[in-house]
C-alpha positions as CSV (number, residue, x, y, z in Angstrom):
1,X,3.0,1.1,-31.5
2,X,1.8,4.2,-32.7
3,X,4.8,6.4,-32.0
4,X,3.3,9.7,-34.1
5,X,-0.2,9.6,-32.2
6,X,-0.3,12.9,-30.9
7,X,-1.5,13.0,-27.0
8,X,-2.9,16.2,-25.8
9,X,-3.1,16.6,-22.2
10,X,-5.1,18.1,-20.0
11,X,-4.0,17.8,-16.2
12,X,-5.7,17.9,-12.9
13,X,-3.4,19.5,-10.5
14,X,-0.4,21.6,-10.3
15,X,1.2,20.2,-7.2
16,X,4.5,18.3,-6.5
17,X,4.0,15.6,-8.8
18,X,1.7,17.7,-11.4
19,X,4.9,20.1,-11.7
20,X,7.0,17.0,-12.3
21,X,5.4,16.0,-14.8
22,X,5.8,19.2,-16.7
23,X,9.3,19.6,-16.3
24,X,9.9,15.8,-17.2
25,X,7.5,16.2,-20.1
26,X,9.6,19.2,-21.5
27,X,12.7,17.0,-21.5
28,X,10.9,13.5,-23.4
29,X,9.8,15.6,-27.2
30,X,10.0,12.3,-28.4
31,X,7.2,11.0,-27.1
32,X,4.8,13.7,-28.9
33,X,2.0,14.5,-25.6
34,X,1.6,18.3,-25.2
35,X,0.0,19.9,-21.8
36,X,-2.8,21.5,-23.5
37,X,-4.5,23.0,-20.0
38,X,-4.1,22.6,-16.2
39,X,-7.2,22.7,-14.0
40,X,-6.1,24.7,-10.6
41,X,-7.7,24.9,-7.4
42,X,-5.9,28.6,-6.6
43,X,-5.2,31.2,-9.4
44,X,-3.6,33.3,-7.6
45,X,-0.7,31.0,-6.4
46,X,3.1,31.4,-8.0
47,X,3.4,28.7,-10.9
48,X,6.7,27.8,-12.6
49,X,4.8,27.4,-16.1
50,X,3.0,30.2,-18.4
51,X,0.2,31.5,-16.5
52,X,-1.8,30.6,-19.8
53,X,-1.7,27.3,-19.0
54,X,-3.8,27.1,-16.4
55,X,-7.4,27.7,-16.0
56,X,-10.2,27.1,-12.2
57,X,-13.1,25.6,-14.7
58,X,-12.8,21.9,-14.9
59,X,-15.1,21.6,-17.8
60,X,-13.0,24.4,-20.1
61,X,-10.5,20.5,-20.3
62,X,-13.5,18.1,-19.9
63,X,-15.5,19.5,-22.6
64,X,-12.7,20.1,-25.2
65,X,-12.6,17.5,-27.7
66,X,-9.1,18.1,-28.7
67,X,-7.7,16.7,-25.3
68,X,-7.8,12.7,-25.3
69,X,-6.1,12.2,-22.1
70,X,-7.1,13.2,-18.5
71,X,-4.0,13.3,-16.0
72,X,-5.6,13.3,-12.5
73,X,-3.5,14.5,-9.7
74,X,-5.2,15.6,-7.0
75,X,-5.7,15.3,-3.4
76,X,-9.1,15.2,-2.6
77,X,-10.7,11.6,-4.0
78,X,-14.4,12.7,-4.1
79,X,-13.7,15.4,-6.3
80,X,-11.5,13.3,-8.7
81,X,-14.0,10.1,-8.9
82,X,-16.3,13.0,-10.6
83,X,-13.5,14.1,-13.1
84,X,-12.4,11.2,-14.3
85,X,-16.5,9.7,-14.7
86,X,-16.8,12.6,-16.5
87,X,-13.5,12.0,-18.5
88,X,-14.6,9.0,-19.5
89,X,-18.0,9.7,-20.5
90,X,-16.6,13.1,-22.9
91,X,-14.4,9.7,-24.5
92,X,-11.0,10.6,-22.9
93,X,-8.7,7.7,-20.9
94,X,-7.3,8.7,-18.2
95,X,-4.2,8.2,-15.7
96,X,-4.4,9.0,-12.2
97,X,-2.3,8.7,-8.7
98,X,-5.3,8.9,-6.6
99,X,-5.3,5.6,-4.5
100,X,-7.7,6.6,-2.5
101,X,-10.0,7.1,-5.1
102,X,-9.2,4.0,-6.6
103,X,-9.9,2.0,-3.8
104,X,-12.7,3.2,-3.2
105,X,-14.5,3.1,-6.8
106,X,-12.6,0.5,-8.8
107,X,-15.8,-1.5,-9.7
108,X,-17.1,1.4,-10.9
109,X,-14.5,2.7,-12.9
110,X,-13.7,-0.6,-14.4
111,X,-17.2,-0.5,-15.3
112,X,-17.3,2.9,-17.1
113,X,-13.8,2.0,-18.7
114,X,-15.1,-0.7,-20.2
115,X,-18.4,1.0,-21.2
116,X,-16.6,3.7,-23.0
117,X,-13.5,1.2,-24.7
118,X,-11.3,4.2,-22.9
119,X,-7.9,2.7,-21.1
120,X,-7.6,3.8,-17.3
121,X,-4.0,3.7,-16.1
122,X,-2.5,4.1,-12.4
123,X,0.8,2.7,-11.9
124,X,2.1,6.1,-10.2
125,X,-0.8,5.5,-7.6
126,X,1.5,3.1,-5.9
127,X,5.3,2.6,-5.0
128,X,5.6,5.4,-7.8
129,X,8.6,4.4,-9.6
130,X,8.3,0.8,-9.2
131,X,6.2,-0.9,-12.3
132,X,4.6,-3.2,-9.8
133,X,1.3,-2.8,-11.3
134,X,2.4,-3.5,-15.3
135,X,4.6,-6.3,-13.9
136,X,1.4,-8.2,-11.7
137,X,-0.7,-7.3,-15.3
138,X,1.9,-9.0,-17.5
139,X,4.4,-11.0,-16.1
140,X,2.6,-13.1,-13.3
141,X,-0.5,-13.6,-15.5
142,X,-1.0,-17.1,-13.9
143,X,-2.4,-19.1,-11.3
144,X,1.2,-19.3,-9.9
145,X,1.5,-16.4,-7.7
146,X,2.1,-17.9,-4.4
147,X,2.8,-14.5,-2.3
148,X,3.3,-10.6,-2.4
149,X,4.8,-8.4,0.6
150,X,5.4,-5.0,0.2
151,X,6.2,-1.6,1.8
152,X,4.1,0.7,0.3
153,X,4.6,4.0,2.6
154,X,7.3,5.9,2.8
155,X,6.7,8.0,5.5
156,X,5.9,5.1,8.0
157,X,9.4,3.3,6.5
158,X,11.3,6.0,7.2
159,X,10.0,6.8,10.7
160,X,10.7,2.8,11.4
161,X,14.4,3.5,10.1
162,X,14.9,6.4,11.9
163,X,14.0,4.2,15.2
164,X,16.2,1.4,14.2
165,X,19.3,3.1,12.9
166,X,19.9,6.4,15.2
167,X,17.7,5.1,18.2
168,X,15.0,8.2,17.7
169,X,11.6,8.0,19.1
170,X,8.7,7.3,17.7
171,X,8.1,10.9,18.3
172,X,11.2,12.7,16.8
173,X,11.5,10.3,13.9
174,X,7.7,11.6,13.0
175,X,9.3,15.2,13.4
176,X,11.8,14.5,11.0
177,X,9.8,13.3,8.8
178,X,7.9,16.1,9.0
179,X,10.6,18.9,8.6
180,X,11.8,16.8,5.4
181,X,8.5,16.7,3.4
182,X,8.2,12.6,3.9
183,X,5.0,13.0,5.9
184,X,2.0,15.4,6.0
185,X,1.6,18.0,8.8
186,X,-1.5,15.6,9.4
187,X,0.1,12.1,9.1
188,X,-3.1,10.0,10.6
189,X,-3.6,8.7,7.0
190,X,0.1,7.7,6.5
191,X,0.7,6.3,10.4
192,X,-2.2,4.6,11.4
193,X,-1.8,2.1,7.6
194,X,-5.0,3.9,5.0
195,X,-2.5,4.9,2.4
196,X,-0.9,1.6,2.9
197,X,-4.6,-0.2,2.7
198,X,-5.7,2.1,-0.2
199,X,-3.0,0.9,-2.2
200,X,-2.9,-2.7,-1.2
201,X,-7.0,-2.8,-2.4
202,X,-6.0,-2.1,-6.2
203,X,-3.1,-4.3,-5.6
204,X,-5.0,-7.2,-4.7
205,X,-7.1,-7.1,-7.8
206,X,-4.1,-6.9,-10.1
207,X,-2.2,-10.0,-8.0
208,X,-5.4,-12.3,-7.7
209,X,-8.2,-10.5,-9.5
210,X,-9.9,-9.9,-5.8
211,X,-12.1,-6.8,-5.8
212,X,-12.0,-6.1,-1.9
213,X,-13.8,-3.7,0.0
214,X,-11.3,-1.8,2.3
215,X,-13.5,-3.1,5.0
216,X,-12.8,-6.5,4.7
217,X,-8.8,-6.0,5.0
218,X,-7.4,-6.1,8.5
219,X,-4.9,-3.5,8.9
220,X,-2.9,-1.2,11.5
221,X,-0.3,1.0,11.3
222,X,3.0,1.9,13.3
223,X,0.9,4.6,15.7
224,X,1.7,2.3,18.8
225,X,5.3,0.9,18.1
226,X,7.8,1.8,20.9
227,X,11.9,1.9,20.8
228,X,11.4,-1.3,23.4
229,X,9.8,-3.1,20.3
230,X,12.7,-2.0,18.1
231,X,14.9,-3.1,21.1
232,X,12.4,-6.9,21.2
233,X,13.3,-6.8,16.9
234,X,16.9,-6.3,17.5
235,X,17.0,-9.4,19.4
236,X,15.1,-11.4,17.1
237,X,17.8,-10.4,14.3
238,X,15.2,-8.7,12.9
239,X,14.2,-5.1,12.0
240,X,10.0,-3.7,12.0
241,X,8.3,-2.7,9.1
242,X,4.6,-1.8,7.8
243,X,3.8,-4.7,5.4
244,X,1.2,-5.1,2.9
245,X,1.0,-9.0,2.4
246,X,-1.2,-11.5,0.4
247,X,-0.5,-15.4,0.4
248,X,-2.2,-17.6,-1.6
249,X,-3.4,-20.5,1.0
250,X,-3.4,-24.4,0.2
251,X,-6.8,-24.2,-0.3
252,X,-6.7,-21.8,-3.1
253,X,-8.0,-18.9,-0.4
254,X,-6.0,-15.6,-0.3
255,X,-4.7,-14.2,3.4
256,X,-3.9,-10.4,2.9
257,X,-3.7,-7.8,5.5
258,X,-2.2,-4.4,5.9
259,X,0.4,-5.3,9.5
260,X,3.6,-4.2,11.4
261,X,6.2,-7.2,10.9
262,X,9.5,-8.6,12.0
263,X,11.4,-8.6,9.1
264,X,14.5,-11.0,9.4
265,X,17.8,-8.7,8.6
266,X,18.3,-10.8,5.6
267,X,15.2,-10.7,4.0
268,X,14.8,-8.0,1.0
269,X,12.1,-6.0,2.3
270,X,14.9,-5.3,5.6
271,X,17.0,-3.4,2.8
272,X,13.8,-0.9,2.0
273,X,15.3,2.2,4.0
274,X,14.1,5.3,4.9
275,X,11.4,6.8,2.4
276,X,12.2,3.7,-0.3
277,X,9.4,1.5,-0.9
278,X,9.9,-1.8,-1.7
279,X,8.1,-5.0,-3.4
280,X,8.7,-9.3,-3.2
281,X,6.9,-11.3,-5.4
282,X,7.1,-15.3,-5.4
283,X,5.8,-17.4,-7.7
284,X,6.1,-20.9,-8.2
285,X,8.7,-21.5,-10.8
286,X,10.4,-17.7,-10.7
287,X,10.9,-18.3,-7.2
288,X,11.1,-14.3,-5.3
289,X,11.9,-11.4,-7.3
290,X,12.5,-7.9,-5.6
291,X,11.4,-4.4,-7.0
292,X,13.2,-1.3,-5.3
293,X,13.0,2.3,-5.5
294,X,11.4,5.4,-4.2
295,X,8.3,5.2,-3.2
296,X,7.5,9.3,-3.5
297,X,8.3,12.7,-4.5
298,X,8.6,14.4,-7.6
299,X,9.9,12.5,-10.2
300,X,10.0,9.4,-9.2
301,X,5.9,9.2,-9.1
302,X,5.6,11.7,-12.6
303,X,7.6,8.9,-14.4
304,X,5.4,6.2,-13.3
305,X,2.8,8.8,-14.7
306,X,4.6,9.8,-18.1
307,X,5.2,5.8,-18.5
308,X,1.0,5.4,-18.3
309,X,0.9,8.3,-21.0
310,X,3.7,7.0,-23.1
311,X,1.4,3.3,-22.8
312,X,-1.4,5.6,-24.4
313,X,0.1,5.6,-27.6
314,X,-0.7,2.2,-28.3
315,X,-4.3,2.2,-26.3
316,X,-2.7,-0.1,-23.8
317,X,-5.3,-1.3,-20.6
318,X,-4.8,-3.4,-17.8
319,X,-6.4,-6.5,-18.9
320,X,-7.3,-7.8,-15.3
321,X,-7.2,-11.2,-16.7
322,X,-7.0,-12.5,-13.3
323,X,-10.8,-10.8,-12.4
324,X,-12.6,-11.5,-15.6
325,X,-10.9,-14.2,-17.0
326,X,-10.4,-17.1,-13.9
327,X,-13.5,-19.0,-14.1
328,X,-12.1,-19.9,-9.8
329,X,-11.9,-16.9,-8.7
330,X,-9.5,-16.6,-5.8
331,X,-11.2,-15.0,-2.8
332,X,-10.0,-13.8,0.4
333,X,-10.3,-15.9,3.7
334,X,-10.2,-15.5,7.5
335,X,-9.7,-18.9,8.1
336,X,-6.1,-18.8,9.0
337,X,-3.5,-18.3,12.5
338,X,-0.7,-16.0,12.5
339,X,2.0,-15.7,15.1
340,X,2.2,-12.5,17.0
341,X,3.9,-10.3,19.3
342,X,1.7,-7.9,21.5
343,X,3.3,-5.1,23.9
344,X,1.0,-3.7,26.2
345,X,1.2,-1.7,29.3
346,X,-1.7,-3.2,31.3
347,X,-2.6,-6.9,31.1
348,X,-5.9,-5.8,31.2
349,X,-5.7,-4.7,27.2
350,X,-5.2,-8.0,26.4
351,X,-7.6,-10.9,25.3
352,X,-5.8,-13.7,26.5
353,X,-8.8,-16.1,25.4
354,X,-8.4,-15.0,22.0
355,X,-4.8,-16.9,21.4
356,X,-4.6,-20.5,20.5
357,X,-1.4,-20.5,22.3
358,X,1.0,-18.4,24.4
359,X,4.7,-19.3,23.3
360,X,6.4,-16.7,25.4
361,X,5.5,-13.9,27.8
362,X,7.3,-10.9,29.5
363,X,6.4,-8.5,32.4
364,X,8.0,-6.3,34.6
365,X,8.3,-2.5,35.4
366,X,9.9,-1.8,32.0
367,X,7.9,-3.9,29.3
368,X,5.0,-6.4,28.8
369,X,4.7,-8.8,25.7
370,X,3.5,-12.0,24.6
371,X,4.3,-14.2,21.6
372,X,1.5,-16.3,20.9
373,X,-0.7,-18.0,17.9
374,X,-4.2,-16.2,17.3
375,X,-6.9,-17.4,15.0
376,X,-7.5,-14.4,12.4
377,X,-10.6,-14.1,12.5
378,X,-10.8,-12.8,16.2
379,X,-8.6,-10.0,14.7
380,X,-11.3,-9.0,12.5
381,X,-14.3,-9.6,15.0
382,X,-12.3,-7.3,17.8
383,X,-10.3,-4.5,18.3
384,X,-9.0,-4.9,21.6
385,X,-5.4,-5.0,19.6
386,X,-5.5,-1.4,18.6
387,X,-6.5,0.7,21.8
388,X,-4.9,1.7,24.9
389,X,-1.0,1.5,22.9
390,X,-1.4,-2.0,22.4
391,X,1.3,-2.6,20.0
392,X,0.4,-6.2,17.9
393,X,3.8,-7.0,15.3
394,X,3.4,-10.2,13.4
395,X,6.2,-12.6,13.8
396,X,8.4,-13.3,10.9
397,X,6.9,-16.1,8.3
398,X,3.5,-15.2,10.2
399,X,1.3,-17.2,8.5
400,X,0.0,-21.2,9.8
401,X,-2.4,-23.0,8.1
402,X,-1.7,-26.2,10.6
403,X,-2.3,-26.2,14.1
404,X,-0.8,-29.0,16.0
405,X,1.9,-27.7,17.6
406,X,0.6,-24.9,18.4
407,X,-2.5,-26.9,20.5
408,X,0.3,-28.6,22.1
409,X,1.7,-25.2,23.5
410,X,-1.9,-24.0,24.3
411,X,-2.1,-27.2,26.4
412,X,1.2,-26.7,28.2
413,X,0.8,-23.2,29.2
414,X,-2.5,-24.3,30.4
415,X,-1.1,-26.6,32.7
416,X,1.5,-24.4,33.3
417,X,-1.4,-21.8,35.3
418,X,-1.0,-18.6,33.3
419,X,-2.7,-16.1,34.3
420,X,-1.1,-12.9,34.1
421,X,1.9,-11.0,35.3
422,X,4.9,-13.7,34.7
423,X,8.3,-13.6,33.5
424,X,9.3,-16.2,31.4
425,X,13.1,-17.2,30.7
């Protein structure tokens, strides 16, 4: 390691996490990285930093030879795919937070990365202060990985523990979260599951070396959860949360999807509270490991981004040995059930001829559900399960590549005449 390099920032952004980073940067001299210029979107706005250090004209840090590191830290994803192109073109590596942008052009910027021999770093783009990313890169670099399951967003975790642990409703746990800074006065990208699929696209590649489209990943968010399907967890000994999850199949295959889940009480992930994120890796001889912390704010995401600069001293990259050097590439696959609970209002929402089987079912004037087995694929092909508050939580240990039993149940209930509005012991 080259501990006397001398990195000369230049940063994109002056916001929550950009101010972070200065104030962390001002207490780490040993690491030797100077802010040599800060693109701004508004000059005329109160900064705690000289006023010298900042400039409106991106290209015054693009075009300056002296700075060999880009720090991207904006919100808008368009304008950032353009900086750091450009970045990399001038010969400058770069670190960045923007998940959307990266899940939207990581072919691309893999591509120019490797064009240019410049290192592209992003571990603060998700779970910020969990080294998840380093961690799939070096430690599981294998063909052992057997599962990942995550909570990635804060906001929609804490909203979820808000409902569980002081009874709130959907409504004034968003409030709260609101008034406390853990979700945006527009939370559509946090509550209906993007953020969470924008991060779990990157993630993908760095567990399995899959370079999905965000298309091709089925995925919800906690929009249509009620206090009765808290009250439905509670029973169940379990608790509700947004998970991001991949499993690697018996046929080699991957399953991921971006879902609400019952989380047994005892399982890590029920232990990720309020705005924590949290990861749980199993592999086949390390059996789980669990990676905790917070998943936001100000210094907890500007270390994951001073640890990506410190990397810089010795050139490090993410080798994505999983995407360029597995001669079997793992891909992902629909061909797989899951077991799922779906509360409704009006039978009517519900494609009953879309389950395999219907384990359990529930109507009367307070609440409707169903437990049954679905085949994924019809969760791709339609979207009957997110309209009209139709509220679909996977089951705990979701997953079944076998169908027997379940064609059994299928059979029973058949015979059984369902047909709609029943109540069943």
């Amino acid at each position: 390691m080259d501990t006397h390099k001398k990195l000369v920032l230049g940063i994109f952004g002056f916001g929550v996490v950009g101010e972070g980073l200065y104030k962390v940067l001002q207490q780490t001299p040993s690491l030797n990285a100077t802010i040599k210029k800060v693109c701004i979107k508004n000059s005329d706005k109160k900064r705690n930093a000289p006023a010298e250090l900042f400039t409106v004209n991106k290209q015054i840090l693009l075009d300056d030879n002296e700075i060999n590191i880009i720090v991207e830290l904006i919100d808008d994803a368009d304008a950032a795919y353009e900086i750091v192109k450009t970045a990399f073109v001038n010969g400058k590596s770069v670190v960045s937070a923007n998940k959307k942008m990266i899940a939207e052009h990581l072919p691309e910027l893999l591509e120019l990365s490797q064009k240019t021999g410049k290192s592209f770093l992003y571990e603060a783009a998700c779970c910020a202060s969990i080294p998840v990313i380093r961690n799939l890169e070096e430690y599981y670099d294998n063909d052992l990985l057997h599962s990942i399951n995550a909570v990635v967003n804060g906001s929609t975790n804490y909203i979820l523990t808000k409902m569980f642990e002081e009874k709130l409703s959907f409504k004034d746990a968003l409030i709260q979260a609101q008034q406390l800074g853990f979700a945006e006065s527009n939370p559509v990208l946090d509550i209906e599951g993007y953020d969470a699929l924008n991060k779990w696209t990157f993630l993908l590649t760095h567990s399995y070396g899959i370079l999905p489209k965000k298309d091709e990943i089925v995925f919800t968010g906690i929009q249509n959860i009620t206090s009765h399907d808290a009250l439905q967890a509670d029973k169940k000994d379990c608790v509700i949360k947004l998970v991001a999850s991949a499993k690697k199949l018996k046929n080699g295959k991957v399953a991921a999807f971006v879902l609400p889940q019952f989380v047994k009480k005892d399982d890590q992930l029920a232990f990720v509270k309020n705005e924590y994120n949290g990861v749980v890796i199993e592999s086949s001889f390390a059996d789980k490991q669990f990676f905790y912390g917070k998943g936001a704010g100000s210094f907890p995401t500007a270390s994951a981004v001073l640890s990506d600069i410190s990397a810089l001293r010795y050139d490090y990259k993410y080798e994505y040995k999983k995407l360029f050097y597995n001669q079997q590439l793992n891909v992902l696959t629909n061909d797989f059930y899951i077991r799922t609970y779906v509360a409704f209002t009006d039978w009517e929402h519900v494609r009953k001829d879309d389950f395999e089987s219907i384990e359990e079912w529930h109507s009367n004037d307070q609440s409707n559900y169903l437990v049954g087995v679905i085949h994924f694929e019809k969760l791709q092909e339609s979207k009957w399960w997110k309209k009209n508050g139709v509220s679909l939580i996977l089951t705990a240990e979701p997953v079944i590549e076998s169908l027997d039993v379940a064609k059994l149940k299928k059979r029973s209930l058949e015979l059984a005449g369902f047909a709609g509005n029943y109540t069943v012991g």
